[in-house]
C-alpha positions in Angstrom: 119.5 89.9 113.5 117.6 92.0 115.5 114.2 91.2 116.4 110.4 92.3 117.2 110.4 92.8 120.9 106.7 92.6 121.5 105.5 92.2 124.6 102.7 90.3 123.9 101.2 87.7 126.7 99.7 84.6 124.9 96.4 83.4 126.4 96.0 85.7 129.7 96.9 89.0 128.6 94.6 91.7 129.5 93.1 94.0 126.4 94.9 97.2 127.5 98.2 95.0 127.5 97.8 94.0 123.8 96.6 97.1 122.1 100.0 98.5 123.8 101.6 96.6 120.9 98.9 96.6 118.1 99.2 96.7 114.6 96.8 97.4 111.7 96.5 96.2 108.0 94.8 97.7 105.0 93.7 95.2 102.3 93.1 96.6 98.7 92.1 94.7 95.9 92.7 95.8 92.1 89.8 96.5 91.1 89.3 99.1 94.2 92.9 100.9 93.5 93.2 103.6 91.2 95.8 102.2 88.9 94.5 98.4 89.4 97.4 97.6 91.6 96.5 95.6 95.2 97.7 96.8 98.2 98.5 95.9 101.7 99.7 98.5 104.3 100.7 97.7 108.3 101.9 99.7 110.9 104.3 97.9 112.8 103.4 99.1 116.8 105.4 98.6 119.3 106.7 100.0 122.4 110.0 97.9 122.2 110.0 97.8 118.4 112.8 99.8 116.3 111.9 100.9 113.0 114.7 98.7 110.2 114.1 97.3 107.1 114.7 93.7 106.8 116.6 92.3 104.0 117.3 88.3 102.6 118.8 87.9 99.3 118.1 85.1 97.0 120.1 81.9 98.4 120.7 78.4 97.6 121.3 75.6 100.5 122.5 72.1 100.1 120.7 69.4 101.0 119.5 68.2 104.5 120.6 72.1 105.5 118.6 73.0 108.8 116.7 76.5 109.8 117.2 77.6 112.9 113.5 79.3 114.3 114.1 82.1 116.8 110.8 83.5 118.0 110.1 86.6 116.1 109.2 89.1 119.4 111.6 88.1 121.6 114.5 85.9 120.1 113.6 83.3 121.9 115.3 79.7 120.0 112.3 77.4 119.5 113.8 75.0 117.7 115.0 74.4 113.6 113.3 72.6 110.5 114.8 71.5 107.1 115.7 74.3 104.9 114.6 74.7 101.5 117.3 74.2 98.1 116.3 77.5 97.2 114.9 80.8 98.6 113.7 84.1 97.4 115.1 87.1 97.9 112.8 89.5 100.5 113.2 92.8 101.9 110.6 93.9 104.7 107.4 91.7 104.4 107.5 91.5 100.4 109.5 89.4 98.1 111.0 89.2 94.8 107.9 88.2 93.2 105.6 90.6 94.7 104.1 88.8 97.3 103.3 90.6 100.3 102.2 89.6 104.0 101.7 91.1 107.1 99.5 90.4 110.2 97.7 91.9 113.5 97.4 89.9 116.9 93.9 89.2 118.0 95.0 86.8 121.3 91.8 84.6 121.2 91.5 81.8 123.4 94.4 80.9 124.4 95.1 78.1 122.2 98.9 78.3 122.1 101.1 75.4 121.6 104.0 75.9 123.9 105.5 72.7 121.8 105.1 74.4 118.4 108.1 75.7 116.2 106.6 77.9 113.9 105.8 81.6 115.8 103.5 84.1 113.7 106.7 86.3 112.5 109.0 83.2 111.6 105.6 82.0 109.5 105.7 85.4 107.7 109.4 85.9 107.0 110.0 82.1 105.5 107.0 82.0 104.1 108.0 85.0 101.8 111.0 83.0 100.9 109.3 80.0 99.7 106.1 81.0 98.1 105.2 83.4 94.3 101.8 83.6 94.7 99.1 84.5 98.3 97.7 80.9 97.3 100.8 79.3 97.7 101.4 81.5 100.7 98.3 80.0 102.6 99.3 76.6 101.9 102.7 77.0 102.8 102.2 78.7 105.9 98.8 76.0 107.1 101.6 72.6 106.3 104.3 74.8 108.2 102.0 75.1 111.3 100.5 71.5 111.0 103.6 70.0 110.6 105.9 72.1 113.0 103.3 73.4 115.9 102.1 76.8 116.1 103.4 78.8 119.4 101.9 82.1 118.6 97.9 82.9 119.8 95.9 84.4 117.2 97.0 86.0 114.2 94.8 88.2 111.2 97.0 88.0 108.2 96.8 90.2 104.9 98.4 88.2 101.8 98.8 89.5 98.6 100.0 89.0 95.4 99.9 91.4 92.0 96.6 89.7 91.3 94.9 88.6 94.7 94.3 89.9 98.2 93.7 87.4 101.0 92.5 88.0 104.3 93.4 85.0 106.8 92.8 84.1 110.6 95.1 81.4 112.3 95.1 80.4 116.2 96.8 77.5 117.5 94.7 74.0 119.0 96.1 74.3 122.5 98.3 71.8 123.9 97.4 68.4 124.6 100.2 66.1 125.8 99.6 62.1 125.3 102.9 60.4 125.1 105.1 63.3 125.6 103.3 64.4 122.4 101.1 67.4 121.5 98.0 65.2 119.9 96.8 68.6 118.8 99.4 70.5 117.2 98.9 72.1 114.2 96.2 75.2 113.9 92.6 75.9 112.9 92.2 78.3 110.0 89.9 80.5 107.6 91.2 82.8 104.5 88.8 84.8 102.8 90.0 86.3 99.4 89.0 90.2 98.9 86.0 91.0 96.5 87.6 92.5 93.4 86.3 96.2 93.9 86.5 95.7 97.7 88.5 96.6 100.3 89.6 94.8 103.8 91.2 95.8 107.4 91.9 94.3 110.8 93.3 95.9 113.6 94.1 93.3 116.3 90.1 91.7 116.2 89.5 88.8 114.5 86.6 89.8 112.0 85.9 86.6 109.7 82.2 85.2 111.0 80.3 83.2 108.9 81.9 82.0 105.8 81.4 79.7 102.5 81.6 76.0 102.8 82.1 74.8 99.1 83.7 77.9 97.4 87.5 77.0 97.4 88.1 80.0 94.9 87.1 82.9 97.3 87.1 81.1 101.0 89.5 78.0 102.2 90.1 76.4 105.8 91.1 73.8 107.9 89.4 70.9 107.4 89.0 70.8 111.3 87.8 74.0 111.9 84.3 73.6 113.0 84.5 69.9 114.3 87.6 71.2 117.0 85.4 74.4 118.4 83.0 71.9 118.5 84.8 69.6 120.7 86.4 72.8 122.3 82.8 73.4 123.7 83.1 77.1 121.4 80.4 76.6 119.1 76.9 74.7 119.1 75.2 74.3 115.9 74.7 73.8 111.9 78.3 74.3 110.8 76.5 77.1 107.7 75.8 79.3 111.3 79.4 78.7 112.0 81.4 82.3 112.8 85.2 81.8 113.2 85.5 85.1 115.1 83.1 83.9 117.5 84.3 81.3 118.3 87.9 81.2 118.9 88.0 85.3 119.5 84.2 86.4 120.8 83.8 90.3 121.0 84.5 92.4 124.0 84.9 96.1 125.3 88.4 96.3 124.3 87.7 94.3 120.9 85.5 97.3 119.4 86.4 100.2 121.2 90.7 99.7 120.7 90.5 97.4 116.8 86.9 97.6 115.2 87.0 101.0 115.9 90.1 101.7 113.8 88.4 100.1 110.8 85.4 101.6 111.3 87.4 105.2 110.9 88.8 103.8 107.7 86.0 102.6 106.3 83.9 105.6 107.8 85.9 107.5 105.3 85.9 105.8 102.0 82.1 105.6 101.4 80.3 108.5 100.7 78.0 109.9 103.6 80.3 107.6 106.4 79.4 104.7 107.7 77.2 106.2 110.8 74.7 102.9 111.3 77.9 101.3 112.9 78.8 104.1 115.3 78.0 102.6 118.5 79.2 99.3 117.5 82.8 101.3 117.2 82.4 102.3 120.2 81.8 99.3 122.1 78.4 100.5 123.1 76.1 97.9 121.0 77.5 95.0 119.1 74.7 94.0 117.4 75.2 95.4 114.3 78.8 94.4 113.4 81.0 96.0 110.8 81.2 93.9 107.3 84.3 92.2 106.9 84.9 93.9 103.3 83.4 97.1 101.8 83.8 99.0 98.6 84.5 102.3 98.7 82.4 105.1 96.8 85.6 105.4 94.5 88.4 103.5 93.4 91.6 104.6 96.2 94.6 105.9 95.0 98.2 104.8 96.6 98.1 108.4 98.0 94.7 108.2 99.6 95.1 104.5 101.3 98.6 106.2 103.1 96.7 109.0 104.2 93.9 106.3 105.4 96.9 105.0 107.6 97.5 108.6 109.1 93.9 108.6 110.6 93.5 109.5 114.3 89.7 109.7 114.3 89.6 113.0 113.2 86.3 114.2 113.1 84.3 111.5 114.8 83.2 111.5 118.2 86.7 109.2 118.8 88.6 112.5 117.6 91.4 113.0 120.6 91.5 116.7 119.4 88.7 117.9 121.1 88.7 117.0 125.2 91.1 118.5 127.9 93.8 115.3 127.2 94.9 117.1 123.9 96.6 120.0 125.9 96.9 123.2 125.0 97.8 122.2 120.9 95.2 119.7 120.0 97.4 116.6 120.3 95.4 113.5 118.7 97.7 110.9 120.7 97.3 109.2 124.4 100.5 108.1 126.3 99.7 104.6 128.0 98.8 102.6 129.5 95.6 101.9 127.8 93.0 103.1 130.7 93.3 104.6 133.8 90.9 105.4 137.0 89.6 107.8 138.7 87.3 107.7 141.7 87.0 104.3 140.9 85.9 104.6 137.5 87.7 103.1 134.4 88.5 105.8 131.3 90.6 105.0 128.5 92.7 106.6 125.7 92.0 106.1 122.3 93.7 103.9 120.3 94.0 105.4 116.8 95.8 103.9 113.7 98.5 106.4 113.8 100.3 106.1 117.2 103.3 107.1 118.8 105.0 103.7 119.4 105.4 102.4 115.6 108.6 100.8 114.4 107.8 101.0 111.2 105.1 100.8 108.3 104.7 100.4 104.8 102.6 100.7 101.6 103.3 97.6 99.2 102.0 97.2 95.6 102.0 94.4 93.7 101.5 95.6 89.9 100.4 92.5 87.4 101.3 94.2 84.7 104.9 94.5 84.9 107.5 92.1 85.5 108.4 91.0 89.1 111.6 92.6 89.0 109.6 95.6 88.6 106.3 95.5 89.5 107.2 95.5 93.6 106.9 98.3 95.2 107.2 98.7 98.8 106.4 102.3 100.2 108.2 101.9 103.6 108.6 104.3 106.4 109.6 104.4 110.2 107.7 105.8 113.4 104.6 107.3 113.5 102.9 107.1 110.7 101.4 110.5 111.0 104.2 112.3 110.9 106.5 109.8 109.2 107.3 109.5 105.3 107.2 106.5 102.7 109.9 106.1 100.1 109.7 103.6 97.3 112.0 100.6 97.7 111.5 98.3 94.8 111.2 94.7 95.9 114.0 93.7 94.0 116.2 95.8 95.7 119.6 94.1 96.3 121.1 96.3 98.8 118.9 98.6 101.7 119.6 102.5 102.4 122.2 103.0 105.2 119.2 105.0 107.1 117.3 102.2 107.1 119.8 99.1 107.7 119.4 96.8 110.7 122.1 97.4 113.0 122.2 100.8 112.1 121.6 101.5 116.0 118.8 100.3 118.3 115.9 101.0 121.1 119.2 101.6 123.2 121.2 103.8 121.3 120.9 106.5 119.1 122.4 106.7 115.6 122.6 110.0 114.1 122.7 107.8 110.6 119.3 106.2 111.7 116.0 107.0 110.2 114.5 105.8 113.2 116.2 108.4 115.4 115.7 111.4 113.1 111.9 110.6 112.4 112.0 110.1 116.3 113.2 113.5 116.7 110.8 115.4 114.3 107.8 113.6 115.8 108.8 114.0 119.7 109.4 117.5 119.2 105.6 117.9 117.4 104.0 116.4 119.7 104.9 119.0 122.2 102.7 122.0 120.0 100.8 119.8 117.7 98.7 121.7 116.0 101.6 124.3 114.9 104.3 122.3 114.0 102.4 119.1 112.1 101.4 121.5 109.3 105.3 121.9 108.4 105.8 118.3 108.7 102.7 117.5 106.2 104.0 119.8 103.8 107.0 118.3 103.6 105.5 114.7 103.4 103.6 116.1 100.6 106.3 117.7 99.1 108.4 114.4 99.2 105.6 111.7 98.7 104.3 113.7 96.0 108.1 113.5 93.6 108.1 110.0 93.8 104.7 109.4 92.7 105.6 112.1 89.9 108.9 110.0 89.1 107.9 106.4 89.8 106.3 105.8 85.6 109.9 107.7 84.6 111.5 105.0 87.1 109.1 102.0 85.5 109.6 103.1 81.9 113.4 103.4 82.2 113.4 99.6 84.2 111.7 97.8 81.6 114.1 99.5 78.9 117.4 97.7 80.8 115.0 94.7 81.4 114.7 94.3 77.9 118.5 94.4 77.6 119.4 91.8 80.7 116.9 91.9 83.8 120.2 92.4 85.9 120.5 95.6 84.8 117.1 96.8 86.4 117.7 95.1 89.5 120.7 97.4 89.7 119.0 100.7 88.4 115.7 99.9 90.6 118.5 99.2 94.2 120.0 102.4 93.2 116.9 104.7 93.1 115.8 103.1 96.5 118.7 103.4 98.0 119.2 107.1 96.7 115.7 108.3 97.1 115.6 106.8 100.6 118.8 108.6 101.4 117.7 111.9 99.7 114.3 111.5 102.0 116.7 111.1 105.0 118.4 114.1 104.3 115.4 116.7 103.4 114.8 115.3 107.2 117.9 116.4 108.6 116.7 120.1 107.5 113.1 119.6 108.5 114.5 119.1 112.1 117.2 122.0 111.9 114.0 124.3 110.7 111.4 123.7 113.0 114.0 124.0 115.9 114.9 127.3 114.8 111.4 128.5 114.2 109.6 126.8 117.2 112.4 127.6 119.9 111.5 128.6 123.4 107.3 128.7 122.3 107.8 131.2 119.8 106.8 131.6 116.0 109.3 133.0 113.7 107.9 134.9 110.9 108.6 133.8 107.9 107.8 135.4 103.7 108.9 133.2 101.0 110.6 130.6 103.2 113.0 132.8 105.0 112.7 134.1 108.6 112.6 137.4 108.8 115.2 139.9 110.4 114.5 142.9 112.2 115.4 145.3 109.6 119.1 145.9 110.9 120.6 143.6 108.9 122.2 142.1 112.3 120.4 138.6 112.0 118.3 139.5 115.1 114.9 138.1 113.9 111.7 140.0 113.8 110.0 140.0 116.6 108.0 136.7 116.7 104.2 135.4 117.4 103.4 134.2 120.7 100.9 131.7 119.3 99.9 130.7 123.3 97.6 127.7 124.0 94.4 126.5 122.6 90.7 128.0 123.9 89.8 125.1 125.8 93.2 124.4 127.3 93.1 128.6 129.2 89.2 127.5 130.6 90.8 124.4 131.7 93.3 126.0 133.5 91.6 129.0 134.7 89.2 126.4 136.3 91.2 124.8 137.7 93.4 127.2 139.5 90.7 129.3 141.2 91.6 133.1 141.9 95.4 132.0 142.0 96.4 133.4 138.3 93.6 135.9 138.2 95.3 139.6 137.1 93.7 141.7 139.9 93.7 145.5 140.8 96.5 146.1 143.4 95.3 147.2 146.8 97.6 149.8 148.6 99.8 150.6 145.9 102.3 153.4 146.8 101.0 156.7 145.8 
């Protein structure tokens, strides 16, 4: 299997050297979705990462079977554990019965155990083959880590199932060696469950402070987690004044202005008037007034609305990359790294946006209570950027994954012209060269495509529950055959999106189009009409004038030849 290669440094790592590899979750509870669904999205970012979907089917092991543990980034054999009798089937980071879990990398304080088994994306993966509900995910996951050692730093996790949404921050204890032994294996934990009507994010920060102490149905932790940031020398107090976040992750520069700043824009944007109070807080200017952990939005979200949510690039905030000399001449809302540069001996950095350019993939999943497993699942998944990138609807039950989409169907390394990866690749790289032109094609056709699946998806349910009745086997196969087609069908309304903008866009030119044909120059000898020359962007011709003195200035000849 091919793996997450993240280049992610454990304790030490600087803050531009994480957010290279970021990722960012939405949390959605039922009663703040539109159709009462819960939701959890996550952009997979990586500059190492390629964009597969990842697919177990339902097994069964005999006993005293062993699991081999290969460290989720970078393959990396840390060691095995016993095997379960039975697993469930999973493709991407949701299972058979609708459970759903993904994760961002907050670092923290270096508390990895360099003896533990259990990395973050093992944790994830068998976790989603063991547990049905997010409760049983959280104690799966906390006896996995105390039992096995956790070698990963620190980890936000969203965990959901069709009924709950749980938001939960793990970081290992460090490693203390008595006896050849690490006395302190295990990790230190909170989970948080989402307000029903509310609505949760985390973007590489830990964000749970202060929490409840005796409320096991809303808030759980490790029994330990006060007493060892006590002992730690993190935390001095009453343990009610107790903030996790501060403790193991405190708050920098880089905390607020490259995560809390990404939920900020969410949240900015889901509550009527914005959420301007926390502004410089975003910004890394003034953390004193910190962002809540969960808000509820003005109105309930629709599936729709939280993918667009996931497409933001701080458009129309003082964060928006549209506006200053760096978007070139077509208003490119995207930064290559690194992360910051100097000049004169200043530090600058580029904004780090929820879209970006270096995702592997991303999804949308639903967990829908009232419909059976087999049918309620839905993950809406999607590879590269999410900006310009499209979701399809892959039923969790799915028994078989699109060729476009299937690992091994190339890699980072080679190209595959069968590859959703490398086709979305191709779209998006060639966008980003006039931005602000050729996006607009690529939304409409996200819209086009996004749109006929919502449209079909009740059809879809309706017919499912209709063979359900009849022998549940029967939808499994129905529900893997519309994934599998529709994914397809996306991948090839693709292939033609790139063939089009090629031929319109080529050499800087616009063709003209009426009624979605180019137009011809009236001879009939397919010569096109003559095009637009659509140029450069206001700001971009000051820039360059400036910048180039009298050198490109169109001047009056002297001594011309009478």
């Amino acid at each position: 299997m091919k793996r997450k290669l993240i280049a992610l440094f454990l304790a030490t790592a600087l803050w531009p050297t994480i957010q290279t590899d970021a990722c960012t979750n939405m949390l959605i509870s039922k009663g703040a979705s539109t159709d009462g669904s819960t939701m959890i999205t996550y952009t997979a970012d990586s500059h190492q990462l390629y964009g597969c979907l990842y697919y177990h089917p339902a097994a069964t092991y005999p006993a005293g079977s062993l699991l081999k543990i290969y460290e989720w980034d970078t393959g990396k054999y840390l060691g095995e554990i016993p095997q379960v009798e039975k697993t469930y089937s999973t493709v991407g980071n949701m299972n058979e019965h609708q459970l759903i879990i993904a994760e961002s990398t907050f670092g923290g304080r270096g508390l990895g155990d360099s003896t533990g088994i259990m990395d973050y994306g093992s944790l994830i993966y068998i976790t989603l083959q063991r547990a049905k509900t997010a409760r049983e995910a959280i104690q799966i996951m906390t006896d996995l880590v105390n039992e096995y050692g956790y070698y990963s730093s620190g980890e936000s996790f969203s965990i959901a199932d069709p009924n709950e949404v749980w938001h939960m921050e793990m970081i290992g204890k460090g490693c203390k060696i008595v006896n050849g032994k690490n006395v302190n294996k295990g990790a230190v934990w909170v989970a948080m469950r989402v307000p029903d009507g509310y609505i949760g994010m985390h973007a590489n920060q830990a964000r749970i402070t202060t929490f409840p102490l005796d409320d096991p149905e809303n808030c759980l932790y490790a029994p330990d987690v006060i007493s060892f940031a006590r002992e730690s020398g993190y935390f001095k107090g009453e343990d009610k004044d107790f903030s996790f976040a501060d403790a193991y992750a405190p708050l920098d520069f880089g905390g607020l202005r490259y995560c809390e700043a990404r939920v900020w824009s969410a949240f900015n944007r889901v509550v009527d008037g914005g959420l301007p109070q926390y502004l410089d807080y975003a910004m890394g200017i003034d953390a004193s007034n910190r962002l809540p952990l969960f808000i509820k939005p003005s109105k309930k979200l629709s599936p729709k609305e939280v993918m667009w949510l996931m497409r933001d690039h701080y458009e129309d905030t003082p964060m928006d990359m549209r506006k200053d000399i760096g978007a070139g001449g077509h208003n490119l809302p995207y930064r290559w790294r690194p992360m910051t540069y100097t000049v004169d001996g200043v530090e600058y950095l580029n904004e780090r946006a929820v879209a970006t350019q270096q995702t592997g993939f991303w999804f949308l999943a639903q967990g829908r209570s009232w419909l059976p497993d087999v049918i309620g699942g839905i993950l809406w998944f999607g590879v590269d950027d999410s900006g310009t990138s499209c979701l399809t609807p892959i039923y969790s039950c799915t028994n078989r994954i699109p060729e476009c989409f299937r690992e091994g169907n190339g890699h980072m390394t080679e190209y595959s012209p069968t590859s959703a990866f490398w086709l979305f690749n191709r779209v998006t790289n060639f966008a980003y060269m006039r931005y602000d032109l050729i996006s607009q094609d690529i939304i409409k056709v996200i819209n086009e495509t996004e749109d006929r699946n919502f449209a079909e998806i009740p059809a879809v349910d309706a017919a499912a529950q209709l063979l359900y009745q009849q022998n549940p086997q029967l939808a499994v196969d129905f529900l893997s055959n519309y994934s599998v087609s529709t994914a397809q069908n996306m991948f090839d309304r693709w292939k033609e999106l790139d063939e089009y903008l090629l031929v319109k866009y080529v050499d800087g030119n616009v063709k003209k189009e009426k009624d979605g044909q180019f137009l011809d120059n009236g001879n009939g000898k397919n010569i096109p009409a003559s095009p637009n020359y659509p140029g450069y962007n206001e700001a971009w011709k000051k820039a360059v004038a400036g910048s180039t003195g009298d050198r490109l200035k169109v001047v009056k000849t002297k001594n011309l030849p009478k």
